[in-house]
N, C-alpha and C positions, 0 to 999 in steps of 0.2 A: 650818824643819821643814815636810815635805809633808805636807799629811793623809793618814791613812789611809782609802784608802774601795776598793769596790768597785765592780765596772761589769760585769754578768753582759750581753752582746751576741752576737746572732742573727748566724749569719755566713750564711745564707741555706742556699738548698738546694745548692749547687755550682754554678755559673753564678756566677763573680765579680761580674758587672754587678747581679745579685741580692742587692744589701745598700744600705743607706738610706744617706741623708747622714749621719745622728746617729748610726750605729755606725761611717763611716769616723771621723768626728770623735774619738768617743773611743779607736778604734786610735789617730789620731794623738797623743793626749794622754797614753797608757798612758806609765807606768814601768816596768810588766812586765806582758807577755800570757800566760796560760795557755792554750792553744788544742790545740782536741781533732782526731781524726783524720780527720773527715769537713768540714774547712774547705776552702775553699781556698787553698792557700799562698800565690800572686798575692797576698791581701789583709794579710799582712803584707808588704808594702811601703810600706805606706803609715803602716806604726810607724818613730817617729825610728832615728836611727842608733844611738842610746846604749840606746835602750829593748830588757831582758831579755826572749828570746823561750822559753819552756820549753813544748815538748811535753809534753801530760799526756796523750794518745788513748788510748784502751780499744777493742780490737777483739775481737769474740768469742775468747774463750780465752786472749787476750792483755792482760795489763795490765801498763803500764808505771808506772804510779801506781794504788795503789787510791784511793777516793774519799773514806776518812780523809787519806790522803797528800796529796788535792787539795785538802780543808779546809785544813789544816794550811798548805799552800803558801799559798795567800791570806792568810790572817791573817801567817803572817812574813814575807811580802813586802810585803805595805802597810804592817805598823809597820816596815821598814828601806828600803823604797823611797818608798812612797806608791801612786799611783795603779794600782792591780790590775786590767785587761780580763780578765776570764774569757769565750773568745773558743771559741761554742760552733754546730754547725750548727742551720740552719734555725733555730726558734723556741726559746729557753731553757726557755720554758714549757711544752711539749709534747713531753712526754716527756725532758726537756732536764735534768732534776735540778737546774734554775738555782731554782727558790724554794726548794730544802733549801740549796743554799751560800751566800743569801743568809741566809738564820735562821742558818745556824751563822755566819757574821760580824758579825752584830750583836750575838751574844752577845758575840762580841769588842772591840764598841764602834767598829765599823764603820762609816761613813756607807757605803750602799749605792743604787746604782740601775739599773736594767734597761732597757737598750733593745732591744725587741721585732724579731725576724727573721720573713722569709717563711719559713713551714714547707714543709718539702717536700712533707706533706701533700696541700696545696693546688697546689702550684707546678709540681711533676713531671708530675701527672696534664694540666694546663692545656699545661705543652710538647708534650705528646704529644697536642693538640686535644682531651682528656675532660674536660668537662664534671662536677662533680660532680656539680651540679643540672641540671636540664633541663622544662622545660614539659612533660608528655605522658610522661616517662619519670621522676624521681626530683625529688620533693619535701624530701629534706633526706639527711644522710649523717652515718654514723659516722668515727671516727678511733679506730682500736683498737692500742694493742698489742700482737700475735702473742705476745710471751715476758714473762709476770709475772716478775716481782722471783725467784719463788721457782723461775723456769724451766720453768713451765707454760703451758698454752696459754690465752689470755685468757677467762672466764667469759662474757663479754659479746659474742664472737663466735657462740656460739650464740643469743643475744637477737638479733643485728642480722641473722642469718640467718634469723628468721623475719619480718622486718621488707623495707618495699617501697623502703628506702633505699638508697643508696648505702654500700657499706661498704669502707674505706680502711685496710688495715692495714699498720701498719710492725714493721718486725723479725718480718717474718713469714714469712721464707724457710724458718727452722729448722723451724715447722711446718707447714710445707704441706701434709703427707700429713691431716693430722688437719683442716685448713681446707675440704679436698674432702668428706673423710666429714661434714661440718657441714653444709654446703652442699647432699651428696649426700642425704642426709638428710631433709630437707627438699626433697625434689623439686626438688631448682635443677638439675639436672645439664646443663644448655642455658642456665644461666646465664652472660652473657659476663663473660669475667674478663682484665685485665691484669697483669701482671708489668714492672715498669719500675727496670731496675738502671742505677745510678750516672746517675741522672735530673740533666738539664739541663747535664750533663759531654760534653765531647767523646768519652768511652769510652760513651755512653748505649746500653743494649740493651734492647730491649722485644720482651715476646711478648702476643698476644694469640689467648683460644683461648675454650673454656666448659670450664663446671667438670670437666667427663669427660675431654675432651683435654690441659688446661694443665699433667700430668704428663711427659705425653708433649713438649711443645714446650719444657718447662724443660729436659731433657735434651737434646733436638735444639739447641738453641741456647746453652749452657752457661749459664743464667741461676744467680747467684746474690745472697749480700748483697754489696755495700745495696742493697735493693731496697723498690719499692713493691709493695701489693697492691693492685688497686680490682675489685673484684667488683660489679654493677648493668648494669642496660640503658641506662646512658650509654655503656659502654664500645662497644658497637655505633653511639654516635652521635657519632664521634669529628669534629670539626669540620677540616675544610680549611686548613691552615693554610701560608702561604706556605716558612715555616721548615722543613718537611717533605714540599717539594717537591723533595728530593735524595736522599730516601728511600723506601725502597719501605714504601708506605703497606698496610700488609694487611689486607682485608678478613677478617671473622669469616668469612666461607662457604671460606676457604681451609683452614681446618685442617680434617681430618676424622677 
């Protein structure tokens, strides 16, 4: 008999090379992976040949499993399989609903363990040379996300708007009209802002404008989710970076 247990794993930000040793490891030791829609598929190759692969992804308006149904799925695939990867982007923990599937499995007498992913958070903004921190420009940064649970726009985007940080928000494409008036609000409107979809992918598209303009260059460039938000005066201080000397690097004084 296999144990049953759990193993909630960071698949990183999209960039397959972007996951650690200790979550291929446990790919390779799964008896069945649950893996959601922003992984990268590349990275089940590296589950045995016999190991159960089930799609559980949830995209806006789309759900192919609710998230009782993904409960549910872990706990009867551990007691008839064993060993469960719930195989999730970027970091479980952030924003990632991996410590609520971990509580509901040990109710079920679960051994459970978590091996932590690079958030794209962090990851996305750094391919694109931004800095979240910077000497001289941002002392520390927010991680917000744009769409509460109940589908509303984050409480705390207004806080970090009045703040001299960095502020980073994810799933925050749906509101973006309402992220300007925040922003605009507070006298940012010459604030620099980026928009970075399907970050560290080969489909990566990135705009970069200030708060007034970046309605306009969402449009001109078809930006949508998944996308990043990073709004701060890092975003003007984008670092030189060898990987994006194949692309046209644009400076903020281009949009107008």
């Amino acid at each position: 008999m296999k144990t049953a247990k759990l193993t909630v794993v960071g698949a990183g930000p999209g960039d397959k090379e972007l996951i650690t040793l200790k979550a291929i490891n446990a790919i390779k030791d799964a008896d069945v992976i649950l893996y959601d829609a922003l992984i990268n598929t590349e990275l089940l190759e590296y589950a045995a040949t016999n190991t159960e692969l089930i799609f559980v992804g949830k995209r806006k308006g789309c759900y192919r499993y609710q998230q009782e149904q993904i409960n549910e799925l872990i706990v009867s695939r551990s007691k008839s399989h064993g060993h469960v990867v719930r195989l999730k982007g970027g970091d479980p923990f952030i924003f990632g609903r991996g410590a609520e599937e971990i509580d509901y499995a040990r109710n079920y007498g679960l051994e459970t363990y978590m091996v932590p992913g690079i958030s794209s958070a962090l990851a996305v903004p750094a391919y694109q040379g931004i800095p979240l921190t910077k000497r001289g420009a941002s002392e520390s940064f927010w991680v917000i996300t744009g769409t509460t649970k109940s589908h509303q726009i984050s409480k705390d985007v207004a806080l970090a708007a009045k703040s001299t940080a960095t502020v980073v928000i994810l799933m925050g494409m749906g509101k973006l009209d309402e992220i300007v008036s925040i922003f605009s609000t507070e006298g940012k409107q010459k604030m620099p802002i980026a928009i970075i979809q399907n970050g560290t992918t080969p489909q990566e598209n990135i705009g970069i404008a200030t708060i007034e303009t970046i309605q306009s260059v969402v449009k001109e460039k078809n930006l949508g989710a998944p996308a990043i938000i990073v709004i701060g005066e890092v975003v003007a201080k984008r670092a030189v970076l060898d990987a994006l000397k194949q692309q046209y690097v644009e400076p903020l004084t281009v949009v107008n």
